[in-house]
C-alpha positions as CSV (number, residue, x, y, z in Angstrom):
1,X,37.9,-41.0,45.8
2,X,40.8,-41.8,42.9
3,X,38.8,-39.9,40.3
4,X,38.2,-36.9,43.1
5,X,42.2,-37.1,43.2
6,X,42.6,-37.1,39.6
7,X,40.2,-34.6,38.6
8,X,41.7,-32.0,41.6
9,X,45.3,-32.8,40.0
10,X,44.6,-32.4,36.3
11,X,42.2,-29.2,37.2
12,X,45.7,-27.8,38.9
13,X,47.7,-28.8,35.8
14,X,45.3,-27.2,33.4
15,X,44.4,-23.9,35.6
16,X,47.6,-22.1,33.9
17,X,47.3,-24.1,30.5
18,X,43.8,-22.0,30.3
19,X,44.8,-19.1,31.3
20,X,46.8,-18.4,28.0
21,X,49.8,-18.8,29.4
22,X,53.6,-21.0,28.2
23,X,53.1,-24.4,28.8
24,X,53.1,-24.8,32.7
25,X,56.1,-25.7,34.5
26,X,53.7,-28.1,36.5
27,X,53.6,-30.0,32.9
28,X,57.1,-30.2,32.7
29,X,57.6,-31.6,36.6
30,X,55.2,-34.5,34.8
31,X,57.2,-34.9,32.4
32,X,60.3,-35.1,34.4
33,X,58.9,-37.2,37.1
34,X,57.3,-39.7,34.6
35,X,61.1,-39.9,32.7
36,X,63.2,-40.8,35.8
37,X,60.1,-43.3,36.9
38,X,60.3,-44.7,33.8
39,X,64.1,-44.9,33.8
40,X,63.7,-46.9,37.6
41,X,60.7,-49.0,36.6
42,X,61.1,-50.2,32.8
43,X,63.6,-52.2,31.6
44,X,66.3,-51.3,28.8
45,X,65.1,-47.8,29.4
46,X,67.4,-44.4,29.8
47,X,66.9,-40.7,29.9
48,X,69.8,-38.2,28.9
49,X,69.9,-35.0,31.3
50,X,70.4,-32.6,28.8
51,X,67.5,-34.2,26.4
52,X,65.5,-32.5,29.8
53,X,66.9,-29.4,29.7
54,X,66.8,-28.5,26.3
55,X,62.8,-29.7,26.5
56,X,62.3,-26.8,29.9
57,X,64.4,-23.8,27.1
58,X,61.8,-25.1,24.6
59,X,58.7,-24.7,27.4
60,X,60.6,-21.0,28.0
61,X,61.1,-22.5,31.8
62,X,64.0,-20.5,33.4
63,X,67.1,-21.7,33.4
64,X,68.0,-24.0,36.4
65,X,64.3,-25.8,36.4
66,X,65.4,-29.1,35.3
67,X,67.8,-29.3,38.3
68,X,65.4,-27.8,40.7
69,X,63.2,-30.3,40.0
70,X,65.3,-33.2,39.8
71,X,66.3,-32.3,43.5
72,X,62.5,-32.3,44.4
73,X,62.0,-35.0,42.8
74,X,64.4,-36.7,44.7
75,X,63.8,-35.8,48.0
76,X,60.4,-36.4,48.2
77,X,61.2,-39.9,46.3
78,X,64.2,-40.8,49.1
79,X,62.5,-38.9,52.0
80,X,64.5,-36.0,52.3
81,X,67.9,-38.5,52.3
82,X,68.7,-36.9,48.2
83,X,68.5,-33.9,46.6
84,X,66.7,-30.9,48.2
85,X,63.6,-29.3,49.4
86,X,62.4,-26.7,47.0
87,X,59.7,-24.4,47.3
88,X,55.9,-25.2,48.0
89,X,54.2,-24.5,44.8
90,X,57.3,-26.5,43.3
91,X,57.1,-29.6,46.2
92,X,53.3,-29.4,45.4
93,X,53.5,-30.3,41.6
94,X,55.8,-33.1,42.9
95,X,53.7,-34.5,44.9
96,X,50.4,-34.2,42.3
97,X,52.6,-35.5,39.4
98,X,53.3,-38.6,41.5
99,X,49.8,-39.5,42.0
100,X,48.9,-39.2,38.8
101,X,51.6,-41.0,37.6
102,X,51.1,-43.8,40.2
103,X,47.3,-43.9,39.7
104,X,48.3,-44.4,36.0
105,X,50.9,-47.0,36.8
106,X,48.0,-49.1,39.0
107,X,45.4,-48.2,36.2
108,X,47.6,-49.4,32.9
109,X,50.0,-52.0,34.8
110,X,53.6,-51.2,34.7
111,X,54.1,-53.5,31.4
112,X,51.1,-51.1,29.8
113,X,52.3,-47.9,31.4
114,X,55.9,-48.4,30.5
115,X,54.6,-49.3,27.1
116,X,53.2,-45.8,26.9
117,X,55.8,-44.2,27.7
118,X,57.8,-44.6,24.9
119,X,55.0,-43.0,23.1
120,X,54.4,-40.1,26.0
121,X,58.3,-39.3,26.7
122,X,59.4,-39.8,23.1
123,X,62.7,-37.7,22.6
124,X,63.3,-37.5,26.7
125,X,63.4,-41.2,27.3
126,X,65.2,-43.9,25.0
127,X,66.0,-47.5,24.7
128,X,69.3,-48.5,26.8
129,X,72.2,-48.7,24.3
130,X,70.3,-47.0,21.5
């Protein structure tokens, strides 16, 4: 069932990766997602808003996508009690990039997942104080 789930969620990520288009903005809601998670779940570790934003100008996402999908992020996180419902196809990639990313978390352990992170997010995520 998991690898059904994970092989349905990375064919949705890499359906506009093969058609030859920018990066996806479904790859950056991954990104994103996995940034704040890993803010929340591993210690000594920060993100920088604008470290976001300049990464969506440099995926040629529109302007304004980094707060749209903080506020999805947020409200499907806090169950609509933070930020705001967005649209489907944008509450859609929320809710794929957060199985993957908890299937990854169960898979590698937090320890091993936050380890990887530092590799995965490096230049969106960063050590507290540093």
């Amino acid at each position: 069932m998991r690898t059904g789930l994970l092989m349905t969620g990375l064919l949705l990520l890499a359906a506009p990766a093969l058609a030859g288009d920018a990066p996806p903005r479904s790859t950056y809601v991954t990104m994103v997602l996995q940034a704040f998670a890993a803010k929340v779940e591993c210690p000594n570790t920060d993100l920088v808003y604008q470290d976001l934003v300049q990464r969506a100008q440099q995926m040629h996402l529109p302007d304004g996508t980094t707060e749209k999908v903080r506020k999805a992020i947020a409200w499907m996180h806090t169950g609509g009690k933070m930020g705001e419902k967005q649209d489907d196809d944008l509450m859609a990639e929320v809710a794929v990039a957060t199985q993957a990313t908890d299937m990854d978390q169960r898979r590698l352990g937090m320890p091993g997942w936050c380890e990887a992170q530092k590799t995965n997010l490096a230049g969106l995520i960063r050590s507290k104080g540093g």
